[in-house]
N, C-alpha and C positions, 0 to 999 in steps of 0.2 A: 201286904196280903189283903184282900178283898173281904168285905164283910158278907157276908155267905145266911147271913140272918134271911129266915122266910118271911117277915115281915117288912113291908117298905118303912124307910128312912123317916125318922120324926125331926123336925127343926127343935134344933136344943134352946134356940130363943126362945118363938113363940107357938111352940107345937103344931105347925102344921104337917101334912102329912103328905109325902112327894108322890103316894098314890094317887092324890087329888089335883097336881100338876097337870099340863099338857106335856106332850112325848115333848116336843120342842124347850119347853122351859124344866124338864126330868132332866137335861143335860144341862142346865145349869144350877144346880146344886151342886156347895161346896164343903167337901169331907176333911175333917181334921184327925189328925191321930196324936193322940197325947197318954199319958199313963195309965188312967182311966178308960180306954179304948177307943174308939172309933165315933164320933160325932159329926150330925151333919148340920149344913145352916139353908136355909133355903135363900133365893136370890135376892128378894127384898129385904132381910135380915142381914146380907152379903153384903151388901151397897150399905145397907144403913153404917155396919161395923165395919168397911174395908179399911180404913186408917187406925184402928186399935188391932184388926187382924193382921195387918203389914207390920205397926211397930211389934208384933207379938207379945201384946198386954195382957194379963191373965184376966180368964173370963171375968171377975166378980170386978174390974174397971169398968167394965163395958156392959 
């Protein structure tokens, strides 16, 4: 299900805000859904974590 929130997406890393994105890098933000809900990571935070997000290491490793 889609997160349907009227506020744009905050990075759970380092709080930026995909309002402040370009339309071209808004499409690369990455959504996780965990028990907790809905979390996103922005692209530089993506790359930095892609090897803890691939083995599916819990946030507080990374």
């Amino acid at each position: 299900m889609a997160d349907r929130s009227t506020e744009p997406p905050i990075c759970k890393r380092c709080g930026r805000s995909r309002a402040d994105a370009s339309p071209a890098e808004a499409l690369a933000w990455s959504t996780q859904n965990d028990p907790s809900g809905v979390s996103w990571l922005c692209p530089a935070c993506a790359r930095a974590h892609v090897r803890d997000i691939e083995g599916k290491l819990p946030d507080e490793y990374w």
